[in-house]
DRENLUM-166786 format. One record per residue (C-alpha): residue in one letter; x, y, z. Coordinates in Angstrom, 2 decimals, padded with zeros to 5 digits, always signed. Layout:
% residues N
res_px_py_pz
a_X_Y_Z;
...
This chain:
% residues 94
res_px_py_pz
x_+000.00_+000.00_+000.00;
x_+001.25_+003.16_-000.83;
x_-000.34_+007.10_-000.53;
x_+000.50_+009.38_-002.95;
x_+000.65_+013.36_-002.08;
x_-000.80_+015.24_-005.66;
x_+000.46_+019.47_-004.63;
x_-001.55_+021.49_-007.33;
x_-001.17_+025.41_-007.15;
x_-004.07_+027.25_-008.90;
x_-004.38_+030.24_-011.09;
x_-005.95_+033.42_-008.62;
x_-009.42_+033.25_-009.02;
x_-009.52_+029.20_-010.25;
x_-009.94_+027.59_-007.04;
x_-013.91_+026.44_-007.81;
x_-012.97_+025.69_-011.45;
x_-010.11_+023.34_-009.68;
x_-012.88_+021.92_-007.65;
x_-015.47_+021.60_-009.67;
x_-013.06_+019.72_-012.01;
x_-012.26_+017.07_-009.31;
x_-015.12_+015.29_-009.59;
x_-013.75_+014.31_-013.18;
x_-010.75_+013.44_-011.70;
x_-011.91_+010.98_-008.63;
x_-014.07_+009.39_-011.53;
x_-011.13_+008.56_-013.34;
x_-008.97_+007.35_-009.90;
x_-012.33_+005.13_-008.74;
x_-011.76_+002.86_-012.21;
x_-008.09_+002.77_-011.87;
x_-006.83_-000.23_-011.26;
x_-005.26_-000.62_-007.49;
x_-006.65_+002.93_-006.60;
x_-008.18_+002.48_-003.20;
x_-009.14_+006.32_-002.07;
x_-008.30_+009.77_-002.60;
x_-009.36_+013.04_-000.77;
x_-009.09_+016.92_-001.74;
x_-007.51_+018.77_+000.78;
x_-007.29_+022.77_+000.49;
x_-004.66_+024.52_+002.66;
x_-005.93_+026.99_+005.20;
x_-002.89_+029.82_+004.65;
x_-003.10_+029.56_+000.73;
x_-006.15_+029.47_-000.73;
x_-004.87_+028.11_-003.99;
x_-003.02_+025.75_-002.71;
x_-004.67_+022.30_-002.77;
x_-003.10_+018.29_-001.97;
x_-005.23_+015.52_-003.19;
x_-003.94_+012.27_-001.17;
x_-003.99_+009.00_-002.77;
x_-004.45_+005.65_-001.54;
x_-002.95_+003.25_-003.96;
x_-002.26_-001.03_-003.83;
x_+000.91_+000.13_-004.86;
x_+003.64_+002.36_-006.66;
x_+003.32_+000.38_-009.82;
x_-000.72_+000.93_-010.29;
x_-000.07_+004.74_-009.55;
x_+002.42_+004.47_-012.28;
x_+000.34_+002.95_-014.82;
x_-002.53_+005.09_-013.94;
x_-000.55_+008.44_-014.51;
x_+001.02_+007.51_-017.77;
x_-002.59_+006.59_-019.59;
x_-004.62_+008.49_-021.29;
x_-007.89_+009.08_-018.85;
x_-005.21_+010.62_-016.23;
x_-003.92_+012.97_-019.33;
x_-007.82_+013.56_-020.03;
x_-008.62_+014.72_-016.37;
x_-005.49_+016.94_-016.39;
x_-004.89_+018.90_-019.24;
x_-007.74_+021.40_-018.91;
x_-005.57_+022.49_-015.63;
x_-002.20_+022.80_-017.36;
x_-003.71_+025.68_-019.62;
x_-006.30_+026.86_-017.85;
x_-006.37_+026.34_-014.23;
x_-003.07_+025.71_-012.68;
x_-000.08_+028.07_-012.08;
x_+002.53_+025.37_-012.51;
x_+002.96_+022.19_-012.78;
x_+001.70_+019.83_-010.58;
x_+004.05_+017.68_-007.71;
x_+003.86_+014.12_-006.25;
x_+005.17_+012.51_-003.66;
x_+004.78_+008.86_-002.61;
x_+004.37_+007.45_+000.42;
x_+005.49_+004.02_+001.38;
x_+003.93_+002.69_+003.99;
């Protein structure tokens, strides 16, 4: 089991659009393969700052699901629209 920390930083302004556009996203995570749970967190000092957490069978399904093409369709309305940069992971090993 792993847990995978997704750090998005949106465009001033873009913070429903970002939400709003999650749902699409946890659709796409709830038919990937090995993808147990995820959660949107928004941080209380930065209003555009947002962490989605992951819960994932392991590193190798989280792999596989960001290299196909329903992750790339969930996320590239944010590169040009939404976000402010590009977006960081972390894993988690537990």
């Amino acid at each position: 089991m792993i847990t995978v920390g997704m750090n998005y930083h949106v465009l001033p302004g873009k913070q429903q659009d970002f939400e709003g556009k999650f749902a699409a996203v946890i659709t796409a995570l709830k038919a990937a393969p090995g993808h147990t749970s995820s959660t949107l967190w928004k941080d209380v000092a930065d209003d555009a700052s947002y962490l989605i957490t992951s819960e994932w069978s392991d590193e190798n399904a989280f792999g596989e699901f960001i290299r196909s093409q329903a992750f790339r369709d969930v996320t590239n309305w944010g590169k040009e629209q939404i976000l402010s940069g590009r977006p960081q992971h972390k894993v988690y090993k537990h």
